[in-house]
C-alpha positions in Angstrom: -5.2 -14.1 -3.0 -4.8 -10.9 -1.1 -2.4 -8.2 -2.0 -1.4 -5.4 0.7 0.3 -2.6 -1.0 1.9 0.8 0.1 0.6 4.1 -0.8 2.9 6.7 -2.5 4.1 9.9 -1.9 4.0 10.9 -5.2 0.8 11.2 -6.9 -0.8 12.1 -10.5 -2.8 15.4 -10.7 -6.7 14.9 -11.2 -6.4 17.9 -13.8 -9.8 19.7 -14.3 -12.4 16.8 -14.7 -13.5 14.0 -13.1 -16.6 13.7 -10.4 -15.4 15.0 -6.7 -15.2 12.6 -3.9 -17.7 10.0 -2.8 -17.2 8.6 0.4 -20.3 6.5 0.6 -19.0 4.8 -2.7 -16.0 3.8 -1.7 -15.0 0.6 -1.1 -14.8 -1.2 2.3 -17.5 1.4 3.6 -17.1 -0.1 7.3 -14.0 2.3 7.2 -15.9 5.7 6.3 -17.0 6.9 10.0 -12.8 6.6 10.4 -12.4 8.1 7.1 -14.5 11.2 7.8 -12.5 12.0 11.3 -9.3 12.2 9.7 -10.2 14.5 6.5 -11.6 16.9 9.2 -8.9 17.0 11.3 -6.6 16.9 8.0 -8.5 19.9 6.8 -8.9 21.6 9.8 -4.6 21.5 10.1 -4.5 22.8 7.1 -6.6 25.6 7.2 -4.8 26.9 10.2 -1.3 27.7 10.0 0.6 27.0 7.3 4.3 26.8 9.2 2.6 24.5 12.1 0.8 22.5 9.2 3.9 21.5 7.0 5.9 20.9 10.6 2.8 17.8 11.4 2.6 16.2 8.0 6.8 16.1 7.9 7.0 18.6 4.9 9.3 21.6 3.8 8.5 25.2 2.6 8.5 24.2 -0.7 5.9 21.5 0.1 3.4 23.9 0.7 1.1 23.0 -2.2 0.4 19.8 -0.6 -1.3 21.9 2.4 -3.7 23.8 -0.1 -4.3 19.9 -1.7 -5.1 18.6 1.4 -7.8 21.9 2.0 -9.7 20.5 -1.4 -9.9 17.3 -0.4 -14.1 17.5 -0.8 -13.6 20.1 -3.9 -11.1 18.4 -5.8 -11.7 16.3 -9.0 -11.0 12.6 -8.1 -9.1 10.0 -9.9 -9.2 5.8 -9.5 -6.5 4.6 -7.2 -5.0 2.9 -10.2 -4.5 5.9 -11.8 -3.9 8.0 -8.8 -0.2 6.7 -7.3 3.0 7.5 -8.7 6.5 6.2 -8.2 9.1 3.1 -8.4 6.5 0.7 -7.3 3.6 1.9 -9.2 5.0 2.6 -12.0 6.8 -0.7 -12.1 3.6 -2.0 -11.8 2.0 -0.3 -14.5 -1.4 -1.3 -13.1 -3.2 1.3 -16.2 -1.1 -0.9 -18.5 -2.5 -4.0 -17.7 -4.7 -6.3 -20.0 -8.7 -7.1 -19.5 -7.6 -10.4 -17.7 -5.0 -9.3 -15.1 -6.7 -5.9 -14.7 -9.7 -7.8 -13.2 -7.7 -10.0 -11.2 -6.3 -6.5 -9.9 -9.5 -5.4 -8.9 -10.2 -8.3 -7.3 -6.9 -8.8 -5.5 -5.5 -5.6 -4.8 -5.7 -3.5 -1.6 -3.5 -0.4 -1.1 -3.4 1.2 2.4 -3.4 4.7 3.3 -2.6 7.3 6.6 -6.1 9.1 5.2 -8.4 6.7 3.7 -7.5 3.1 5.7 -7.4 0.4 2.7 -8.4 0.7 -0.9 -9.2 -1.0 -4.2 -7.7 -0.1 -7.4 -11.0 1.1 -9.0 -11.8 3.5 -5.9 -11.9 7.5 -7.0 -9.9 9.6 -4.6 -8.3 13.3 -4.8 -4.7 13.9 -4.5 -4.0 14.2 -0.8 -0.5 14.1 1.3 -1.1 12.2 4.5 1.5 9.6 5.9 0.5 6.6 8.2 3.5 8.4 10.2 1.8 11.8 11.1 -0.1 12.3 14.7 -2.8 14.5 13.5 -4.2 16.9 16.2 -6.9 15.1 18.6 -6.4 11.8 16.7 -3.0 10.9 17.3 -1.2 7.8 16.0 -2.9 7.0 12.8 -2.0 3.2 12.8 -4.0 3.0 16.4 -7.0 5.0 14.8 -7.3 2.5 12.1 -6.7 -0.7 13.7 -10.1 -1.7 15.1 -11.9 -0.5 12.0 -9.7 -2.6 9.5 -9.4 -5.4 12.4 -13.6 -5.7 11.6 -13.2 -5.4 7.6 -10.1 -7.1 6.6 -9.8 -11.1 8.1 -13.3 -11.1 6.3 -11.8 -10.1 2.9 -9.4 -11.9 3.0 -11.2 -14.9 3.5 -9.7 -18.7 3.5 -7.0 -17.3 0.7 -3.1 -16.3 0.5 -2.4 -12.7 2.2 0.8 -11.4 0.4 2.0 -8.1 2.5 4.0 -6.1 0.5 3.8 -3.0 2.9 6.0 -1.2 4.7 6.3 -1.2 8.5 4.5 1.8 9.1 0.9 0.9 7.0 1.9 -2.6 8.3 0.8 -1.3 12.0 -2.4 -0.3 10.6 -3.3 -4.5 10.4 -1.5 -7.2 11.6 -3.1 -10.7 10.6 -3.5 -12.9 13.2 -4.6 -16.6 13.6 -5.4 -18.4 10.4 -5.1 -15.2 8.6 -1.6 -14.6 9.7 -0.3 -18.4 8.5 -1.5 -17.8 5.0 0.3 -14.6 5.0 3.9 -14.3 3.5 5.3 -11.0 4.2 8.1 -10.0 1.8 11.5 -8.4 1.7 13.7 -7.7 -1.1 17.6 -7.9 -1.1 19.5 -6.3 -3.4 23.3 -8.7 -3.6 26.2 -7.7 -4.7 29.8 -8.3 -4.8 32.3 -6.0 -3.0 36.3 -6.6 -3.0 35.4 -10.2 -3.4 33.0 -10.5 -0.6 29.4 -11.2 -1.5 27.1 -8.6 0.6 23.2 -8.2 0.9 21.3 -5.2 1.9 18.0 -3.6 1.4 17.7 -0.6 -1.2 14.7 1.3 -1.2 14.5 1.4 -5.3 15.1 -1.9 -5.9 12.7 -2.9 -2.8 9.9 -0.6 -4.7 10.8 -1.8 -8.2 10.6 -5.6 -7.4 7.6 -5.4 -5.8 5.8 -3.9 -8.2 7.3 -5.8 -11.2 6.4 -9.3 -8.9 3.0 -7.9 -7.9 2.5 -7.8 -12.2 4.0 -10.5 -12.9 1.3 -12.7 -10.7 -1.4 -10.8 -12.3 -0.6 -11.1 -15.8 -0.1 -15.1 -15.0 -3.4 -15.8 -12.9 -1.6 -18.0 -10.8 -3.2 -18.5 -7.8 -1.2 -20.1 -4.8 -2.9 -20.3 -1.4 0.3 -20.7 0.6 3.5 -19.2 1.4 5.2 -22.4 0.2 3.2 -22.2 -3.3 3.6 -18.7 -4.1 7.3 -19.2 -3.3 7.6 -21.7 -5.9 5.4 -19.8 -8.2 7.5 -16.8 -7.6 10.9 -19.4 -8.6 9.2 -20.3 -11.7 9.1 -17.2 -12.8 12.5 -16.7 -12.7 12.9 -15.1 -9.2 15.2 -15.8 -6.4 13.2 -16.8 -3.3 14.4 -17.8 0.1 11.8 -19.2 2.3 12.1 -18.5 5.9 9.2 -20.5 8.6 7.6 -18.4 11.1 9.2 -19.3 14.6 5.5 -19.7 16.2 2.4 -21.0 15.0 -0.2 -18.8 13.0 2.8 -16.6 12.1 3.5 -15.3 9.1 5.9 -16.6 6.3 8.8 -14.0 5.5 9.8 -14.7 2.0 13.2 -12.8 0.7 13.6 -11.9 -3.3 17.2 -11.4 -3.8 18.1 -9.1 -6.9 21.2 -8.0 -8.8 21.0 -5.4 -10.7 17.7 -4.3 -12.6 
């Protein structure tokens, strides 16, 4: 099984120690010619104009220590990706937390895609960084575009004859679509939170409970070791767990599964 995670915005400081980046070591290494293009145009933004810098990468004034982040990219002390990302769905995920077992199985299973370094496994060392899949950096344009061919060549291989569970959002979904084969073991998922108003039962998608479910599912499957290689399994792994699922068939073949997890209140 292959899990496709988000990023986050928010993200742990590597403090003082720690060995600065390694981009040979890195995982999926068929991404690093991509990789170095976009830390030099990243650090070439951000050692121009400050104003012009935090206007590309969507921030406000009192962003600006992200800039001076992004300038120390190669300088900065690195952390593992496990460690690294903060927020509702990492830190319902607790991936640190984990036990021997399920922590291997996130090694193993986990994949978390970035605007600056493509796709990446739990154990890989990076430096804090602020980079979006949503900016157009200067001479590269469109980051999903930039990615695509590189992960198009990597990815169908990881993934291999297994379950592809795409927890990612639309815009690191662009980055790599499956397609064929891949794309009809793939169950893409979307939470709904439900809830009763004036006597009228109503469904929408919250960003916190979105984030918190999937990281609290994404544990869940590694502290069990289950392993389902379809859609149709995982959903009823996902029900024996105690989780609402609604299964819903692509409309074409080698399409993937949508699966929605409706929530109440967590």
């Amino acid at each position: 099984m292959l899990v496709l995670l988000p990023p986050s915005e928010g993200k742990a400081s590597s403090g003082d120690s720690g060995p600065v980046l390694d981009l040979p070591g890195l995982s999926l290494p068929g991404l690093n010619a991509v990789r170095e293009r976009v830390i030099d145009s990243l650090v070439t933004l951000c050692e121009g104009d400050e104003v012009k810098a935090l206007e590309v990468l969507g921030l406000g004034p009192k962003l600006r220590g992200e800039v001076l982040r992004n300038l120390e990219l190669r300088e900065s002390p690195t952390l593992p990706v496990a460690e690294l990302y903060t927020g509702v769905l990492y830190d319902s995920l607790g991936l640190h937390t984990l036990d021997k077992a399920a922590g291997e199985r996130a090694d193993r299973s986990l994949l978390v895609f970035s605007g600056l370094w493509g796709a990446l496994r739990p154990t890989d060392r990076i430096p804090p960084y602020r980079l979006s899949m949503g900016v157009r950096l200067p001479g590269l344009g469109a980051l999903p575009a930039l990615w695509r061919e590189a992960l198009d060549a990597e990815l169908p291989e990881l993934a291999g004859d297994g379950l592809v569970l795409d927890l990612r959002s639309s815009a690191y979904g662009a980055a790599w679509r499956p397609v064929g084969a891949v794309a009809a073991r793939t169950a893409t998922v979307r939470v709904l939170h439900e809830r009763e108003v004036d006597g009228v039962v109503k469904r929408s998608v919250v960003s916190h409970f979105n984030k918190a479910t999937k990281g609290r599912l994404t544990r869940g499957l590694l502290e069990s070791g289950a392993e389902p290689a379809t859609p149709q399994e995982l959903a009823e792994v996902l029900r024996e767990a105690g989780w609402t699922v609604e299964t819903n068939a692509p409309a074409k073949r080698n399409a993937p599964w949508g699966l929605d997890v409706v929530v109440s209140e967590i």
